[in-house]
C-alpha positions in Angstrom: 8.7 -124.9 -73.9 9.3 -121.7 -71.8 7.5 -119.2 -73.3 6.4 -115.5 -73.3 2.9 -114.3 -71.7 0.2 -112.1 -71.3 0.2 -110.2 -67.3 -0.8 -112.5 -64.5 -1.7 -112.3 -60.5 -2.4 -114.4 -57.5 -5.8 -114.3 -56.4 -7.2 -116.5 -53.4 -3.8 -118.7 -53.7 -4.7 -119.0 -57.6 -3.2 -117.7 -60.6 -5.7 -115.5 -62.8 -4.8 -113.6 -66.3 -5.8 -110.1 -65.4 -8.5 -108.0 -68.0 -9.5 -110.6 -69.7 -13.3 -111.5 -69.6 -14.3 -115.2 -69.6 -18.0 -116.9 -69.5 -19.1 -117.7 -65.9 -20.2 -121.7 -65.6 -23.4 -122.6 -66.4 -26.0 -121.4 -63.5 -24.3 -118.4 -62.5 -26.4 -115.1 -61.8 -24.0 -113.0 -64.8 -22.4 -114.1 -67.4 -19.3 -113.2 -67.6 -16.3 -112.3 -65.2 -13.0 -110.5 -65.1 -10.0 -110.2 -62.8 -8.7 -106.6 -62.4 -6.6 -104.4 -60.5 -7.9 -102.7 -57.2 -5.3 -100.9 -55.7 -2.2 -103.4 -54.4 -5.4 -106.2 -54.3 -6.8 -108.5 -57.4 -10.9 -108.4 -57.9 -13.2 -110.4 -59.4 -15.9 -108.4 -61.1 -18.8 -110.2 -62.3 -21.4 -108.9 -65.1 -24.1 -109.2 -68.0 -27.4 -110.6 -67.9 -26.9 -114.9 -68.8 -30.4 -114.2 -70.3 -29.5 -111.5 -72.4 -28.0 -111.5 -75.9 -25.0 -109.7 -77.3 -26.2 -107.6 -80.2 -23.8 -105.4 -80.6 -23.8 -106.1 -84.6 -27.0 -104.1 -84.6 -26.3 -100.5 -84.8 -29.6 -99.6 -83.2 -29.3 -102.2 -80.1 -25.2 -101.1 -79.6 -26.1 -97.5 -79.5 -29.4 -97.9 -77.2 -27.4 -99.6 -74.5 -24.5 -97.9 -74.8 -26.4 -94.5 -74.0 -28.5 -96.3 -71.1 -25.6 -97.1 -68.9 -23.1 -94.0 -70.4 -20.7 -96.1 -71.5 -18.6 -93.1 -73.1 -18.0 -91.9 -69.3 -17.0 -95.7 -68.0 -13.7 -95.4 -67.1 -13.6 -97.5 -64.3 -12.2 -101.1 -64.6 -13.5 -102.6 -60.9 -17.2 -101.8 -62.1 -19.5 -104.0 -63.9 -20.7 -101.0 -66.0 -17.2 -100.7 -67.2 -16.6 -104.3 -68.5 -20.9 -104.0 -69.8 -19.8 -101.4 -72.0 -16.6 -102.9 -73.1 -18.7 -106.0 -74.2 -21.5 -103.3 -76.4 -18.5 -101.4 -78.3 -18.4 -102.0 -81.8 -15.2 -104.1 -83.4 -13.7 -106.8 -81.5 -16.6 -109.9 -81.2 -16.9 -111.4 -77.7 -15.3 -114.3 -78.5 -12.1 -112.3 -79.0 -12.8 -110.9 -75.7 -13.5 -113.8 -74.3 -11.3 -115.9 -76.1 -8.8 -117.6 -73.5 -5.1 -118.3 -74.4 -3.4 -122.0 -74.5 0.2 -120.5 -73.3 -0.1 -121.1 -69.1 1.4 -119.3 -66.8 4.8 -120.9 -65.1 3.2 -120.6 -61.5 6.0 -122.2 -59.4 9.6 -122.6 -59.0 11.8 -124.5 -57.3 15.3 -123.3 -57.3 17.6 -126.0 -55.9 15.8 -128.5 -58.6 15.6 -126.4 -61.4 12.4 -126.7 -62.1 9.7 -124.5 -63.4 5.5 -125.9 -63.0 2.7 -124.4 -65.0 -0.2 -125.4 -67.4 1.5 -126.9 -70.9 -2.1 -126.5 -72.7 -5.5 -125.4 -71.2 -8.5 -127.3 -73.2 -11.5 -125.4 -71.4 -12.0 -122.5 -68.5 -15.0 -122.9 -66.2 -16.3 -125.5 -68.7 -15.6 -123.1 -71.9 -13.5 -124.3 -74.9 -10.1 -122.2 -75.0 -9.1 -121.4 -78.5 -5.5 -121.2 -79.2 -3.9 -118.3 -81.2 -5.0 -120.3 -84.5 -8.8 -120.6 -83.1 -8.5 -124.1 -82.7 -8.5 -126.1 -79.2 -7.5 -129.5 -78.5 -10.2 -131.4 -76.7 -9.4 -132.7 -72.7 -9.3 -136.4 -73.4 -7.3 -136.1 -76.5 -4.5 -133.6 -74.9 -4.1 -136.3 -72.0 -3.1 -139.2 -74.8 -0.5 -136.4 -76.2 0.8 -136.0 -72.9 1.2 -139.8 -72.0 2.7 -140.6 -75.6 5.1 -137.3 -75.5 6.4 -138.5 -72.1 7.3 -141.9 -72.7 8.4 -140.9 -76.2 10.4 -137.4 -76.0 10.0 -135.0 -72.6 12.3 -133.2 -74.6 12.6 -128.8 -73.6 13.5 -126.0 -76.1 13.4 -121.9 -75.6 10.9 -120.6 -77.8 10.8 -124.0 -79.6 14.2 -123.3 -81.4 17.6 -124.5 -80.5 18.6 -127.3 -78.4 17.2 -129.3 -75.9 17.5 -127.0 -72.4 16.0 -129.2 -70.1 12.9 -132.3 -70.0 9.7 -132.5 -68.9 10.5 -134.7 -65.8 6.3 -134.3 -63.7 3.3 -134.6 -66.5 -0.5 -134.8 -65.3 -3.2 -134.2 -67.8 -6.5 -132.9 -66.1 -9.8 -133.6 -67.4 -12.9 -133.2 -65.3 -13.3 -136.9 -64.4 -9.3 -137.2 -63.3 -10.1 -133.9 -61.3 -13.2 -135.5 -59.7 -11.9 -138.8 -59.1 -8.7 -137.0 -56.7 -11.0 -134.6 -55.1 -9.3 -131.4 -56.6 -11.1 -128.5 -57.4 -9.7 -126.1 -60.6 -11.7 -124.2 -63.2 -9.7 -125.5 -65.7 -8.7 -129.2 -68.1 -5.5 -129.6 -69.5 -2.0 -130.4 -69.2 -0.1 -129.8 -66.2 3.7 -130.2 -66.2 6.9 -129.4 -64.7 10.4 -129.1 -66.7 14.0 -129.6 -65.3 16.0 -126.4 -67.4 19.6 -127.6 -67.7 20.5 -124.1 -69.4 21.7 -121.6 -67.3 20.7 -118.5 -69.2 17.2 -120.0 -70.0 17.0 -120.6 -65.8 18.0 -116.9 -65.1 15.2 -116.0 -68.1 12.5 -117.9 -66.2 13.6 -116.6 -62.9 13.5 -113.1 -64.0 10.2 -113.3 -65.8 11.3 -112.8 -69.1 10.3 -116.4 -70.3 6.9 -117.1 -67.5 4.5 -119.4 -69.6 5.0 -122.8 -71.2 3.7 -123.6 -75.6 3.7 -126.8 -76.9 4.5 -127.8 -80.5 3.7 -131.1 -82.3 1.7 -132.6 -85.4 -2.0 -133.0 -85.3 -4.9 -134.3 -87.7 -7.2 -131.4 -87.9 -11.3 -131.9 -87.9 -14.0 -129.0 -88.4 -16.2 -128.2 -85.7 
């Protein structure tokens, strides 16, 4: 399960994916946020109208905005006007930019044990579905019956899914909102929260150093259009 990932950083005792816009929740005054680099510090910058539409598949509309704010001289990634512009530039949809990954971050370690914690699977972000690499998803309810059949069936770790078993999933707690509301814990995110026991001593100096820091699950699924 150890896996490769995209660059990460603590903010308010959390762990955020840094430059990459999501959709604030429902209510918010903008509607979208991002998590970027000020200085040594991590800031959330918040922008975008929740009233206003995207065209930036109209030529006209995409050019008209773009010369309002001056996009071509945003440079800077702490300002809303930077992360406006990126959203009006031709090419990449805003569900690509938006689009959250399923790989979660190993956020904890505990060295005596062996054991490395992080997200397994991540079915929505502040109450957005999060498309995996194939743009599918895996809704809350149904990744918390994988999780209880996978542990009392297999808890089985590889590296990179190949090879043999290094370690086993020995903590498992699937998230969904009602699970989250029912123990009082606060998270912007459902999914599958685990923590594996890594037997192999060159896949335990991997996840130390960083090299392997995010956990991707494998299986066999029946697959349904949405």
């Amino acid at each position: 399960m150890p896996h490769s990932s995209v660059e990460k950083a603590d903010y308010q005792g959390r762990s955020v994916e840094l430059d990459k816009p999501f959709r604030m929740p429902a209510g918010s005054t903008k509607k979208f946020g991002v998590y970027v680099k000020d200085g040594d510090k991590v800031k959330k910058v918040t922008f975008g109208d929740p009233n206003m539409e995207i065209r930036r598949d109209d030529p006209d509309a995409r050019a008209n905005f773009r010369s309002r704010h001056s996009c071509d001289t945003a440079t800077d990634k702490t300002s809303a006007r930077y992360w406006s512009c990126r959203m009006w530039e031709s090419g990449t949809s805003v569900s690509e930019l938006t689009k959250v990954s399923v790989e979660g971050q190993i956020v904890k370690q505990l060295d005596e044990e062996r054991l490395a914690f992080g997200w397994a699977y991540v079915s929505t972000v502040n109450g957005e579905i999060s498309l995996d690499h194939s743009e599918e998803f895996i809704r809350p309810d149904q990744i918390a019956k994988a999780a209880t059949n996978f542990m009392l069936s297999m808890r089985t770790a590889k590296a990179m899914h190949t090879g043999g078993k290094i370690g086993e999933v020995v903590h498992s707690m699937p998230l969904t909102n009602e699970i989250a509301k029912a123990l009082g814990i606060q998270s912007d995110r459902e999914g599958w929260m685990i923590a594996i026991r890594i037997n192999d001593d060159q896949v335990w100096q991997d996840v130390k150093s960083g090299k392997l820091s995010a956990f991707s699950i494998g299986g066999r699924a029946l697959k349904e259009m949405v």
